[in-house]
Structures are given as C-alpha cells and as structure tokens.
Wavefront OBJ file of the C-alpha trace (Angstrom):
o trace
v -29.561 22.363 -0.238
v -30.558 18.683 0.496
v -27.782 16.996 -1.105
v -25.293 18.842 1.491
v -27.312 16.451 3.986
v -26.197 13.465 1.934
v -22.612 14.403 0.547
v -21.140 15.788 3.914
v -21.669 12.700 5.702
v -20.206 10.419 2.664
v -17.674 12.677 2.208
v -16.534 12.163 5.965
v -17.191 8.441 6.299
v -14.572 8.133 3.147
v -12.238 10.445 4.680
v -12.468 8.868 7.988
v -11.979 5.395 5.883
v -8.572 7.107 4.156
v -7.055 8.112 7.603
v -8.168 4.615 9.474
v -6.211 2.826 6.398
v -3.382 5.305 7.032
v -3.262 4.217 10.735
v -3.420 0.457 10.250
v -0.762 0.542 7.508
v 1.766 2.725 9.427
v 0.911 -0.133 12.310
v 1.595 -2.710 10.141
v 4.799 -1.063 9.206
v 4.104 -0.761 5.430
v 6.452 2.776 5.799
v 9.250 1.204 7.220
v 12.245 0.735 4.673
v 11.341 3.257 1.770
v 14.774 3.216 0.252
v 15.637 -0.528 -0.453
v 12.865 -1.728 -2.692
v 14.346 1.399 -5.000
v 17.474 -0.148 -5.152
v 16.589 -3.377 -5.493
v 16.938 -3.252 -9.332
v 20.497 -2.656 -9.737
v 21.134 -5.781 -8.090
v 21.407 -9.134 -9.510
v 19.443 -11.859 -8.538
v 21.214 -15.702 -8.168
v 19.669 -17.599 -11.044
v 18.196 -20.812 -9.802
v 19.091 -23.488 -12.421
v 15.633 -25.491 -13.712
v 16.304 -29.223 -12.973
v 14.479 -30.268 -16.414
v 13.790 -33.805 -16.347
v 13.873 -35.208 -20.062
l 1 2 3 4 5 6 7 8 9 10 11 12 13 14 15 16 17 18 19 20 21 22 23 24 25 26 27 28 29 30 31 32 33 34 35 36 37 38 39 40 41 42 43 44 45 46 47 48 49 50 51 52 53 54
C-alpha cells in the first residue's frame, strides 16, 4: 500500500509534464500547417549546382 504514496504523485508530475509540453507546443504553433509537410514529397526541389573548384 506504500508504493501508491510514491507512484500517484510520479504518475501526476509526468502527466502534468505531458499536458504543460502540450500547451507550450500548441503556443509555439507546432500544430499549425499539418497538411503541407505531407505533401512536400511530391514536389521537386531546385537543384543547386556545386561550384567545384578543380
């Protein structure tokens, strides 16, 4: 019955940790533009040409 003295509080300092991360990264708009890093594949990128000096 002791351990419930030692697990409940870790248990809600880690949850408490989950949801403050969840707040700062819906603050720091992390959940702003879900849809264009999925598409961002089928494009093509420019190619950059290396300037290779001989």
């Amino acid at each position: 019955m002791s351990i419930v003295y030692v697990l409940l509080p870790a248990s809600l300092l880690l949850g408490g940790g989950a949801l403050g991360l969840f707040i700062w990264a819906l603050k720091t708009g992390q959940f702003d533009d879900l849809q264009t890093p999925a598409y961002r594949i089928l494009f093509e990128e420019d190619e950059v040409p290396v300037d290779k000096k001989s």
